[in-house]
Phi, psi and omega in degrees: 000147189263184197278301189308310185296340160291315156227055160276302191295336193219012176041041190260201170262193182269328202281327213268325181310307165242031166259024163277322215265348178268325163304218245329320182272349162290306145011282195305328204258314160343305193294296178314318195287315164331129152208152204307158186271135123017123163232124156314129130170166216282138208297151194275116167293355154280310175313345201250293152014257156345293199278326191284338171293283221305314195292299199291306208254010147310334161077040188263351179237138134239124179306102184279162204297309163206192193086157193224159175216139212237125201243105177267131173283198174293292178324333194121332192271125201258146165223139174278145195232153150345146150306144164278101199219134200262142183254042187198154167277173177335297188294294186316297182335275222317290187354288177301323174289310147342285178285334129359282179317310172294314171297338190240023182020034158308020197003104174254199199253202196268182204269308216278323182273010186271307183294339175273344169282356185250348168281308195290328201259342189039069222254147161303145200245124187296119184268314185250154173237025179279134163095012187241311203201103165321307173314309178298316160336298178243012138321297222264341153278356173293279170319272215316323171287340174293333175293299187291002158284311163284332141337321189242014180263155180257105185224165149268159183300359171279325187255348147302335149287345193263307156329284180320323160295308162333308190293334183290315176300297184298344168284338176298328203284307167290338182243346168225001196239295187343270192322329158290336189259343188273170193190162163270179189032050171289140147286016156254135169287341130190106141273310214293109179331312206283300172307338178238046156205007179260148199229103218273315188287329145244120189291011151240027170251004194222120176243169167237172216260128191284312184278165163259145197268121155271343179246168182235127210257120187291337182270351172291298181316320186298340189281315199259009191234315184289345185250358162291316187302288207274335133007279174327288197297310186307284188317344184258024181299108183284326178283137160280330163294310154320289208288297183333297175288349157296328194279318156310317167320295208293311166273035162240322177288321146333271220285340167280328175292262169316334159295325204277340192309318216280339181283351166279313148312294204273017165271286197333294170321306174279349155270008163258005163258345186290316208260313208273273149034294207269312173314325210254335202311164146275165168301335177262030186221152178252162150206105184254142167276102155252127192199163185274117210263180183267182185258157210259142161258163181304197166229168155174161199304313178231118179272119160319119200287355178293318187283332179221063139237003191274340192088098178244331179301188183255151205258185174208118171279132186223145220189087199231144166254113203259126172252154145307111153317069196252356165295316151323295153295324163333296177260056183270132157251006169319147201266320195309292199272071143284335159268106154258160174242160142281115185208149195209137238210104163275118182228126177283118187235135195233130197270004173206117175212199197213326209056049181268157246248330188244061160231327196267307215276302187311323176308303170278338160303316178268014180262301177322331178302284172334299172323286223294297174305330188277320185202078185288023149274359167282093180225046205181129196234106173238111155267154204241087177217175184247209208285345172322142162314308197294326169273331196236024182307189161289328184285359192292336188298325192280299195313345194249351168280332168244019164293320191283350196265332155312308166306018191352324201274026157223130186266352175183156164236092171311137200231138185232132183227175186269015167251008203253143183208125187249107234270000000 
């Protein structure tokens, strides 16, 4: 009702309207605001768990390339961490761990003690997402050309703000929550792992599905209705030049958008073979991790982008590794700590290399050498590498068959990638 009709109806002023609409809303916030009293005490550490495993594995915490940072416990005791660097804001995390939480009926902490563990941890606040993940990179440059697509489009102005809003929601959603919702045999198709990496057309790539998908993911839909929508919209362009070139945007920001859903399956996937693995291990088995660290350079006053995008510098190979403990554990008497692990990081520095798949394989033969002398009770191997040429070429399966036969001191290596799906 507008304002001249109220009062035509009830014969006040403009001034009596709205100081009603302010009483009134003072009213609601007086009522919202009541709340039950507080009690101190101390935060349950499987909870506090919970939300920090949600952070690494939402990929919502990322370790950055370098800088250290110092994490003081309760006890007093300080520890160096990596720089931390958060790729969302504050507020946004919680936000998303909440409904995590709602969704997984979980009990989490408080708001207020959520903002002081992301404080404790002291994370860089991300501005660029360049240099952490290619994929998240050009997702997020992927949206942002859909935006300056919808921007230059001649629509009204209602449904270009309602466009405009999806993308922001689906971009939130792909970049910090998705990836917490896949799982295998989810009731969504898509979540579900088994299903969107199993290759129906080769039977030793292909499993079914225990569950049936019945659900429907509203932010998955939303991905998918916004990028049909600008689709729609492209095609109905009367300039032929426009629409060409929009129509090339879209389908390369399409195809980065649906890259990125999919590098989200095979992270989920490969840390829930990552969890199931190290859970699974013996006293006589590791599981290492190899990559490549960046590169160290001279220093000098004014550097040439020739000088350091050229490799010119010396590479670093890094090799870090995980065990069982059971003597440790043994005398843990903690209810908490049943399992300990032992880990320890071998980094190889090479002063002229390329990182070419036989610089990385030639790399880890001499880190494993290493190992084997240092902890010969070690006769089992689960490697960790990602998806790189330099790591995942064709010849690396026969080159780790014959690592192992040289190394006599490992009877197997598992070599594990985000393209190995694992049953």
């Amino acid at each position: 009702m507008l304002y001249e009709d109220v009062m035509v109806t009830f014969g006040c002023s403009r001034h009596a309207i709205k100081c009603a609409h302010r009483i009134h809303d003072d009213n609601d916030y007086m009522l919202q605001s009541e709340k039950e009293p507080t009690i101190r005490q101390r935060a349950d550490p499987n909870q506090i768990k919970h939300f920090v495993s949600w952070l690494v594995e939402s990929n919502t915490l990322v370790s950055g390339t370098y800088g250290l940072t110092t994490l003081r416990m309760d006890t007093g005791e300080k520890v160096q961490l990596s720089k931390q660097i958060l790729q969302s804001q504050k507020t946004h995390a919680i936000v998303s761990y909440k409904q995590y939480c709602d969704e997984t009926d979980f009990e989490g902490l408080c708001t207020r003690k959520l903002f002081d563990i992301l404080s404790s941890l002291k994370p860089e606040q991300q501005r660029i997402v360049a240099g952490l993940d290619d994929f998240v990179v050009e997702g997020v440059e992927a949206w942002c050309c859909l935006s300056n697509i919808v921007e230059l489009m001649p629509i009204p102005q209602c449904e270009r703000k309602r466009l405009l809003k999806q993308i922001e929601m689906a971009e939130q959603y792909q970049k910090t929550i998705h990836i917490g919702h896949c799982s295998e045999n989810s009731d969504c198709i898509t979540h579900c792992t088994t299903f969107g990496l199993s290759d129906p057309i080769c039977p030793e790539q292909h499993r079914n599905c225990t569950q049936s998908h019945t659900f429907d993911c509203s932010d998955c839909v939303n991905i998918i209705r916004t990028i049909d929508e600008i689709q729609e919209k492209i095609e109905k362009l009367s300039n032929e030049e426009v629409k060409r070139e929009a129509k090339y945007d879209f389908d390369n920001a399409a195809q980065h958008i649906i890259e990125w859903s999919r590098h989200n399956l095979r992270a989920a996937q490969q840390n829930d073979a990552k969890s199931k693995i190290i859970s699974k291990m013996q006293d006589d088995e590791a599981f290492c991790t190899f990559d490549w660290g960046q590169k160290i350079l001279p220093q000098e006053f004014r550097e040439s982008q020739n000088t350091y995008f050229g490799k010119k510098g010396m590479s670093v190979l890094i090799g870090s590794f995980v065990w069982k403990n059971s003597s440790k554990a043994a005398a843990t008497t903690t209810s908490n700590s049943t399992t300990a692990f032992n880990t320890e990081s071998y980094i190889l520095t090479l002063t002229n290399a390329s990182q070419t798949d036989l610089d990385s394989l030639s790399g880890s033969e001499i880190i494993i050498k290493q190992l084997k002398e240092d902890h010969k009770h070690i006769i089992k191997l689960h490697k960790r590498t990602d998806n790189a040429g330099n790591f995942s070429s064709h010849s690396t399966p026969e080159i780790k068959k014959l690592i192992c036969d040289r190394v006599s001191f490992f009877n197997e290596i598992t070599i594990i990638n985000s393209l190995t799906f694992i049953s």
